[in-house]
SEDREN-185202 format. One record per residue (C-alpha): x, y, z; residue in one letter; residue number from 1. Coordinates in Angstrom, 1 decimal, padded with zeros to 4 digits, always signed. Example, Ala and Ser with C-alpha at 12.3 -4.5 7.8 and 13.67 -1.06 7.14 Angstrom:
<kolkes>
east  north  up  type  seq
+012.3  -004.5  +007.8  a  1
+013.7  -001.1  +007.1  s  2
</kolkes>
This chain:
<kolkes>
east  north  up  type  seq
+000.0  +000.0  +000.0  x  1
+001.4  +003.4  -000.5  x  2
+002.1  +006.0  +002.0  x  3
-000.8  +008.0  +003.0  x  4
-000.5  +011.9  +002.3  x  5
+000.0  +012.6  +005.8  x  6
+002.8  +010.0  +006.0  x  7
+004.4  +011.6  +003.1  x  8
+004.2  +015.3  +003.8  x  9
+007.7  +017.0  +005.4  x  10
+007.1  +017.3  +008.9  x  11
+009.9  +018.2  +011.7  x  12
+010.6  +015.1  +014.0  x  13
+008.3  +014.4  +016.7  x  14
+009.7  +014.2  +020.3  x  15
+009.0  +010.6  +020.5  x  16
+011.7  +010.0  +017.8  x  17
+015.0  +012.1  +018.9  x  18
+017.6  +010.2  +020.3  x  19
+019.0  +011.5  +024.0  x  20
+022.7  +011.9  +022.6  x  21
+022.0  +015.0  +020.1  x  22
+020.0  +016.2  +022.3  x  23
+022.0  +015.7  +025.4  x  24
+024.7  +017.5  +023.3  x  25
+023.0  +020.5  +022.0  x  26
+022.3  +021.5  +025.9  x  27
+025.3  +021.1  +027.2  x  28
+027.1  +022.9  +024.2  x  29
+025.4  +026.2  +025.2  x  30
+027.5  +026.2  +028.1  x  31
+030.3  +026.4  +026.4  x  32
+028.6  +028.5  +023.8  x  33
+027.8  +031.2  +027.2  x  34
+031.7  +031.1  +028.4  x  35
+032.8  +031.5  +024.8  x  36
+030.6  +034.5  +023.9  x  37
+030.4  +036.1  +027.4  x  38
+034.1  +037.1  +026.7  x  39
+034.0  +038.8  +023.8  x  40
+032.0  +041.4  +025.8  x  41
+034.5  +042.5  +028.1  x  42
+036.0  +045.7  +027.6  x  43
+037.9  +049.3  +028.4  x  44
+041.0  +047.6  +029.3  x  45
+044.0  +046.2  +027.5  x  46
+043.7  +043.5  +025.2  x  47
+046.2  +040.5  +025.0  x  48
+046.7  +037.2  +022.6  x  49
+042.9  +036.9  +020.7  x  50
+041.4  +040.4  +022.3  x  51
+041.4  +039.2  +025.6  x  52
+041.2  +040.8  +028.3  x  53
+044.8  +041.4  +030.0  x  54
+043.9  +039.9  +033.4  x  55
+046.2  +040.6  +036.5  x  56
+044.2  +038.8  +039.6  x  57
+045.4  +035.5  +039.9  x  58
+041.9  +033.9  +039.4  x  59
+041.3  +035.6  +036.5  x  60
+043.6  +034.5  +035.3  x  61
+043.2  +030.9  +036.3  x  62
+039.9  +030.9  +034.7  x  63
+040.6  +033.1  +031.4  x  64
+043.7  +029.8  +031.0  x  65
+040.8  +027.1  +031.1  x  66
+038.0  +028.8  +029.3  x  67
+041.2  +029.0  +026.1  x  68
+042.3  +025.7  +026.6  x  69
+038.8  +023.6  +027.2  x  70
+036.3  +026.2  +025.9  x  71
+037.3  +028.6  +022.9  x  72
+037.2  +026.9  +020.0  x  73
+036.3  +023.8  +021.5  x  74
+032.4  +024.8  +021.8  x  75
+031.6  +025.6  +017.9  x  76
+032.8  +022.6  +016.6  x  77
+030.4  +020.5  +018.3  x  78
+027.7  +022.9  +017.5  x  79
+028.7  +022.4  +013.8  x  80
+029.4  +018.8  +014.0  x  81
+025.8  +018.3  +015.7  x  82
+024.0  +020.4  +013.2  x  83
+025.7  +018.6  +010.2  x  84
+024.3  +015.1  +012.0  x  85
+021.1  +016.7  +012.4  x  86
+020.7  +017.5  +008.6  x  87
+021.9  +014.3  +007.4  x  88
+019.5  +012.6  +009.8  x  89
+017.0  +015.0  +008.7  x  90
+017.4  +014.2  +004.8  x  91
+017.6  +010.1  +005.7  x  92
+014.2  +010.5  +007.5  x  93
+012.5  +012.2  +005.0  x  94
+013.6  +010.4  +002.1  x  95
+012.1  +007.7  +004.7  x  96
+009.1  +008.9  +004.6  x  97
+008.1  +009.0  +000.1  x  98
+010.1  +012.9  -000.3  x  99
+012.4  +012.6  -003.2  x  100
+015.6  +013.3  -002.7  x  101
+014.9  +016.7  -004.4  x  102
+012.4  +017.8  -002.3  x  103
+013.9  +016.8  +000.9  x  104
+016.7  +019.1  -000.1  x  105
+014.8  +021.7  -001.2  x  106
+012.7  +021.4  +002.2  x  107
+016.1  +021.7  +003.9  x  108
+017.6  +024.6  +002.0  x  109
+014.5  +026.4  +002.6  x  110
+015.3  +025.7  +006.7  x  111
+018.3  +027.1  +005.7  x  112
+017.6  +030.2  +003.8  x  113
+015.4  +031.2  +007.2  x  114
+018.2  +030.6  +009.4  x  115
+021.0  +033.0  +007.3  x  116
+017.6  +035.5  +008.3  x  117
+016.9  +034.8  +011.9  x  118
+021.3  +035.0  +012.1  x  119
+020.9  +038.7  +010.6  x  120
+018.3  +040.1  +012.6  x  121
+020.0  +038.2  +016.2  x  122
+023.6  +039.8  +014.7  x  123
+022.0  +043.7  +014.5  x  124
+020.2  +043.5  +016.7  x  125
+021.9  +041.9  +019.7  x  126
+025.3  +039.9  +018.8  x  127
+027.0  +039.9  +015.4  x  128
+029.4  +036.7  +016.8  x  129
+026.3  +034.9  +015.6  x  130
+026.2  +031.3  +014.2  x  131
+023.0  +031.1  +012.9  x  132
+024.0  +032.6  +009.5  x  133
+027.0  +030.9  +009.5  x  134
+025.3  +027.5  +010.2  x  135
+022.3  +028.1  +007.5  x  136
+025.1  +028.8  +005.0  x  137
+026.6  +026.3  +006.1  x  138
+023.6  +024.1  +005.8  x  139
+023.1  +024.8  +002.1  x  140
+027.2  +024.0  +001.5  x  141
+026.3  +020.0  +003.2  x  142
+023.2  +019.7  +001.2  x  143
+025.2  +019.7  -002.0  x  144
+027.8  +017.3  -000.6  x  145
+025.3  +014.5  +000.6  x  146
+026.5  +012.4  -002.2  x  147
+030.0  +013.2  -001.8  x  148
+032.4  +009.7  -000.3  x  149
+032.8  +009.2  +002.9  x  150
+036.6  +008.9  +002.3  x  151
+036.1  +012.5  +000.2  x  152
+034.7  +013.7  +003.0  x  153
+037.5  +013.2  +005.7  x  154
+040.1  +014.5  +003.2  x  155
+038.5  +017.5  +002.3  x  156
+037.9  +018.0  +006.0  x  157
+041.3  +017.9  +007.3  x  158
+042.8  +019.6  +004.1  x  159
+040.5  +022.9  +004.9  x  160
+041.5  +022.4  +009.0  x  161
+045.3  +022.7  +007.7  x  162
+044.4  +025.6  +005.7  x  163
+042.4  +027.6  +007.9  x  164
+045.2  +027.2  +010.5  x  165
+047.3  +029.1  +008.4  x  166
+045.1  +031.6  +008.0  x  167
+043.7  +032.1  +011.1  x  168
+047.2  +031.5  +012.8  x  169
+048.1  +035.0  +011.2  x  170
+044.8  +036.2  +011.8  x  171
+045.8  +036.3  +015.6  x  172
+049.0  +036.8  +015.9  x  173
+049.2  +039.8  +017.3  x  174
+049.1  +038.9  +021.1  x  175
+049.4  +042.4  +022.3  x  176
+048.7  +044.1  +024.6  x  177
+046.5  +047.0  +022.6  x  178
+044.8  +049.3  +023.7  x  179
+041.6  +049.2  +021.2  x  180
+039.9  +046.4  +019.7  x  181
+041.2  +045.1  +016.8  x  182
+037.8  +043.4  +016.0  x  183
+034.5  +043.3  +017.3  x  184
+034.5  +046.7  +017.8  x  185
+030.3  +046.9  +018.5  x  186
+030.9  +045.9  +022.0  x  187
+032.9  +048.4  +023.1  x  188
+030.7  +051.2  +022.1  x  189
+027.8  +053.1  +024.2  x  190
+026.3  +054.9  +021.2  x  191
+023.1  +052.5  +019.9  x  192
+022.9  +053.3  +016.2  x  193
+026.4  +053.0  +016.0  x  194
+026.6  +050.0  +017.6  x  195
+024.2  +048.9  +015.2  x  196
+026.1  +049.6  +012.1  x  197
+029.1  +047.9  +013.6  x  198
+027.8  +044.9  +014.1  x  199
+026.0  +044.3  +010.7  x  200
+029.4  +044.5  +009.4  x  201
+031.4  +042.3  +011.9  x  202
+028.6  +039.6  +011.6  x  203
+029.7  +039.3  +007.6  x  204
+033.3  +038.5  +008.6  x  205
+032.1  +036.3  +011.6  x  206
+032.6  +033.3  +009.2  x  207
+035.9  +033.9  +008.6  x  208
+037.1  +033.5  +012.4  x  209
+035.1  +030.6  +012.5  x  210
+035.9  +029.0  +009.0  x  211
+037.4  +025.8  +010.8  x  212
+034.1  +024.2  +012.0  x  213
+033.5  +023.3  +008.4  x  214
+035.9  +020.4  +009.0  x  215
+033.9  +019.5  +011.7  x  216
+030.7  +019.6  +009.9  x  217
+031.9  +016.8  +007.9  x  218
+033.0  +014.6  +010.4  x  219
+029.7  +015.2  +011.5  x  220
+028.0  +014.5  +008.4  x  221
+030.1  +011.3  +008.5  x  222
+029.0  +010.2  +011.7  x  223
+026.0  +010.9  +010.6  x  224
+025.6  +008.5  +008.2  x  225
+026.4  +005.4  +010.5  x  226
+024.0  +007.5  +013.3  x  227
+026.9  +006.8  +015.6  x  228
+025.0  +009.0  +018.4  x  229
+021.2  +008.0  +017.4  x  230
+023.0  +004.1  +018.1  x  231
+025.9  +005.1  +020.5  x  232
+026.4  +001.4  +021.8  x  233
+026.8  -000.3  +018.6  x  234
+029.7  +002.5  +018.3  x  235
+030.9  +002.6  +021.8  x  236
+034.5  +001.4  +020.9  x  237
+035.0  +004.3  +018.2  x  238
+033.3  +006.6  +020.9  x  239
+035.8  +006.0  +023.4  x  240
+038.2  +006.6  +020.9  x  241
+037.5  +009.9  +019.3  x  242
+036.9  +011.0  +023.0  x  243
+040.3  +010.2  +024.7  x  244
+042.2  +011.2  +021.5  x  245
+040.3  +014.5  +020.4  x  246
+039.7  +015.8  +024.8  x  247
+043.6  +014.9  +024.9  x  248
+044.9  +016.3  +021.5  x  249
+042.3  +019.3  +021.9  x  250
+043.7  +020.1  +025.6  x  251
+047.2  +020.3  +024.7  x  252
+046.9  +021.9  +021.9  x  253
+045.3  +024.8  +023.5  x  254
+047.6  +025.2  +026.3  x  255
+050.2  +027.4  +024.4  x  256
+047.7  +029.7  +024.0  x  257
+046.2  +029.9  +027.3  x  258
+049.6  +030.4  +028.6  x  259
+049.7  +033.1  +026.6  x  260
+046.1  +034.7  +027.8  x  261
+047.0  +034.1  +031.3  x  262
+050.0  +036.5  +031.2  x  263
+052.1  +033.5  +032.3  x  264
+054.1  +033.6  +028.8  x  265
+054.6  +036.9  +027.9  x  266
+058.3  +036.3  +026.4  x  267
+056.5  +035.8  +022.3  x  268
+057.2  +037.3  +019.1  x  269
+055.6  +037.0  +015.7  x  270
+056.0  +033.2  +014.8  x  271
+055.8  +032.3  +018.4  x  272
+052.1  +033.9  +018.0  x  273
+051.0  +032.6  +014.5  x  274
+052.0  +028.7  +015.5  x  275
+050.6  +028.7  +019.3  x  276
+047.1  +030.2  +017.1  x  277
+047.2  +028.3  +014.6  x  278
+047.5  +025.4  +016.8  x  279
+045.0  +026.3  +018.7  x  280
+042.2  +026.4  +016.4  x  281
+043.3  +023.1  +014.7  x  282
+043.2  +021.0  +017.7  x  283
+039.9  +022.8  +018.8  x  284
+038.1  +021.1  +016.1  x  285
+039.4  +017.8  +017.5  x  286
+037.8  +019.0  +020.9  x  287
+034.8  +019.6  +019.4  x  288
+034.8  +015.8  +018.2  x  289
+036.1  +014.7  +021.1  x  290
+033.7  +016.3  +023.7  x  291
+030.4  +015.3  +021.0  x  292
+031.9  +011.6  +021.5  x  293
+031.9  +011.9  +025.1  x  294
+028.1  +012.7  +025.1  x  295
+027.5  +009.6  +023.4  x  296
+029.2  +007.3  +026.0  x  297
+027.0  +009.5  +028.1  x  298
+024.2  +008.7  +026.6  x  299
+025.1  +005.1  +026.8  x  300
+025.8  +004.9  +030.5  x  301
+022.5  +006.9  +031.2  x  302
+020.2  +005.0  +028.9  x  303
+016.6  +004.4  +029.4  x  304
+016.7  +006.2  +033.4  x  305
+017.3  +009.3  +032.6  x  306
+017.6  +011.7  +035.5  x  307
+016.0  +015.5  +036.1  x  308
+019.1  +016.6  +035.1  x  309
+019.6  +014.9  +031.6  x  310
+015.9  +015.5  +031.0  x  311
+016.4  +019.5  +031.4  x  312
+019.8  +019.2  +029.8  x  313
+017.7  +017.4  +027.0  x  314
+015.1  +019.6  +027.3  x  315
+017.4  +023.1  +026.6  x  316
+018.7  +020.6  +023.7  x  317
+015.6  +020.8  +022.0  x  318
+015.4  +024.1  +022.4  x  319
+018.8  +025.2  +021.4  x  320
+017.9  +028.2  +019.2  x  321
+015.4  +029.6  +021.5  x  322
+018.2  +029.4  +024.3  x  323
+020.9  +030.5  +022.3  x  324
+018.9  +033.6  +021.4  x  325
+017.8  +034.1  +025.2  x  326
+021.8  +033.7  +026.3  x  327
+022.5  +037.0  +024.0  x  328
+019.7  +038.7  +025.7  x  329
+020.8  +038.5  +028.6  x  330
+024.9  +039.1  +028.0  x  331
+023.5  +042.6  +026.4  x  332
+021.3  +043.5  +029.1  x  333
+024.5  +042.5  +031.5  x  334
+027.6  +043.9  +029.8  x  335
+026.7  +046.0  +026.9  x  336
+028.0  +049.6  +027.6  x  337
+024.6  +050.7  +026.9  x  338
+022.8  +049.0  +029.6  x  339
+024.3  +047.7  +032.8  x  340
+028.0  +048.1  +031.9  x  341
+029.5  +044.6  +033.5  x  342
+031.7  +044.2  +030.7  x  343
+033.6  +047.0  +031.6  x  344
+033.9  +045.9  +035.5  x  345
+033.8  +042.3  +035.7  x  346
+037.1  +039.8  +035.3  x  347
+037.4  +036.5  +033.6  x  348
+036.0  +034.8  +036.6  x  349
+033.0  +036.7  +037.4  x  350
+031.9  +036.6  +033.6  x  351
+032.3  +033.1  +033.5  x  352
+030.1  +032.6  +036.7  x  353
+027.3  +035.1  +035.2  x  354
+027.5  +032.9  +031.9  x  355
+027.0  +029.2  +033.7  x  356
+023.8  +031.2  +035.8  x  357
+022.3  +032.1  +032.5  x  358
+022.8  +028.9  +031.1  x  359
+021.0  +027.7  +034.0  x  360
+018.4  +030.0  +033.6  x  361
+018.0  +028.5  +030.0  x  362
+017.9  +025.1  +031.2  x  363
+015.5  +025.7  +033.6  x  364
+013.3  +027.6  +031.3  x  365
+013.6  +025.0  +028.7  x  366
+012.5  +021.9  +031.5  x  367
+009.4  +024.5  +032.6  x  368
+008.3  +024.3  +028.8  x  369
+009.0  +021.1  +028.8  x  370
+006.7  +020.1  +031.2  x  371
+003.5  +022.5  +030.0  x  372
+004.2  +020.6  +026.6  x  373
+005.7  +023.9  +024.9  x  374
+008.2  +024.2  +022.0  x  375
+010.2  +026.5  +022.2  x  376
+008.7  +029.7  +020.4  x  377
+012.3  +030.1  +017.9  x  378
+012.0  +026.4  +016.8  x  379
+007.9  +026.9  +016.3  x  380
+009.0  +030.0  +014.2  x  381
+011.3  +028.5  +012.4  x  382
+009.2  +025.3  +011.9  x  383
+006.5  +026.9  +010.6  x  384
+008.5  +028.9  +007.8  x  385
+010.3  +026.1  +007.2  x  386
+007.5  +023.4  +006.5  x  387
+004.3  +023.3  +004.4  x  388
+001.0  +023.4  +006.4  x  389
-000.9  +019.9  +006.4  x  390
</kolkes>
């Protein structure tokens, strides 16, 4: 018998079919999405290796050293290597369902094409480090490349990490200490329309600082393809793998770096700079892999009993977008220079404690509309532009 026009119809997933892994990954990525971004909106003091802050209290600077060497970097990568699963998944279930491959793409470009918009308006409007452009641009890039080999797709993958170490290694070389921002001016500004303006054109060169998460996109979509996470303990061996290796690679990689943003090696000069960058973002894309392989042991060990904890956790999962756009805001109405100034007064410590409380808050709003049976209202937005109506 053939499918039924309801049964063939795109629709998004229900909640009955998500697996707890991508989910479980999503929600704990914001956290390192909040430390990552909260930084970026500190301001009116020097600026060191990758415009941060020059810290001089000792916690600070114990903090601003493990937010480089396990956060920055590390966070966007399994953001992009989740939403290039979710895709893939996205195109196997509705080709499941009686779409043609044609239409499922087109279906999924369209999702795209309204993300590049929602990424605008949340980078004028509030934060122009957005992702959500990036990611729908991204989006359309993986759509054309669902044929490609898997074999293709880990070549191309580490060939573009190699390159856009180079680049970004000279990108941020300059480890300072300066005295104006160098990028990402927006946040350092107290005059609205102006502020405005700057960040509509810092959210076009966003990509560029954040070009290495393609790679990690495709090891994604590879993963993807074997639903290594929807199935994590027929994968557990390769799990435990990319884990140790990526957390370990990922770790040490970055610790050049946050010796540098911790004031404890100061002695650098030019090349010094361009290799401990340069390393840094290639082995943050191995983090990225590494800490998205770890969720799926987690997944494993937690398994049918999940907890309150990896029920909200799961909960602000599926509800990343409407989190993510409730973290910035939150940071704008806490360190903008045009409302309550922290950015100005608060160190690397006391960010990074304001950024874990509002990804509490997000959790905790995400399990309260979990329980009164809500969506969340970005994903019902972006739903509804994104899919026909029955």
């Amino acid at each position: 018998m053939p499918p039924s026009t309801s049964d063939t119809l795109p629709r998004p997933i229900a909640d009955a079919e998500r697996s707890l892994a991508p989910d479980l990954g999503r929600g704990l990525m914001l956290a390192l999405v909040a430390l990552a971004n909260s930084v970026i909106y500190l301001y009116d003091r020097p600026y060191g290796p990758r415009q941060h802050i020059v810290e001089h209290d000792t916690l600070d600077r114990v903090v601003a050293f493990l937010n480089t060497v396990l956060v920055e970097i590390r966070g966007y990568p399994l953001f992009a290597a989740l939403f290039a699963y979710g895709i893939v998944r996205a195109h196997i279930r509705h080709r499941s369902r009686g779409l043609d491959d044609l239409a499922a793409r087109r279906l999924l470009r369209r999702r795209g094409r309204w993300l590049i918009v929602f990424g605008a308006a949340h980078a004028v409007l509030l934060f122009s480090g957005d992702v959500l452009g990036l990611y729908g641009l991204l989006g359309m890039v993986l759509l054309a490349m669902l044929k490609v080999g898997d074999r293709a797709l880990l070549i191309t993958g580490a060939a573009w990490l190699a390159v856009c170490g180079l680049v970004q290694g000279l990108v941020y070389s300059d480890s300072g200490p300066n005295t104006e921002r160098t990028f990402f001016w927006s946040f350092a500004v107290d005059d609205v329309p102006l502020a405005i303006a700057l960040r509509a054109v810092e959210w076009i060169f966003t990509p560029l600082g954040l070009a290495g998460v393609f790679s990690a996109a495709l090891a994604g979509m590879w993963a993807a393809r074997r639903d290594i996470l929807g199935a994590p303990r027929e994968h557990r061996g390769l799990l435990r793998r990319v884990a140790f290796t990526g957390i370990t690679v990922s770790t040490a990689g970055g610790v050049p770096m946050g010796l540098m943003v911790a004031g404890v090696w100061t002695e650098t000069g030019f090349l010094t700079d361009y290799l401990a960058s340069a390393l840094h973002v290639i082995t943050g894309v191995a983090g990225g892999l590494g800490y998205a392989a770890l969720i799926g042991l987690a997944a494993i060990r937690l398994g049918t009993r999940r907890g309150p904890v990896a029920t909200a956790l799961a909960a602000c999962g599926q509800r990343s977008l409407t989190c993510y756009l409730l973290q910035s805001v939150a940071f704008a109405a806490l360190f903008a220079p045009y409302t309550l100034g922290l950015g100005a007064r608060l160190g690397s410590a006391a960010t990074a404690g304001v950024a874990i409380a509002v990804w509490l808050l997000t959790v905790a709003i995400a399990e309260a509309m979990r329980r009164t049976g809500h969506r969340g209202p970005a994903e019902t937005l972006l739903r509804r532009l994104s899919y026909p109506k029955p």
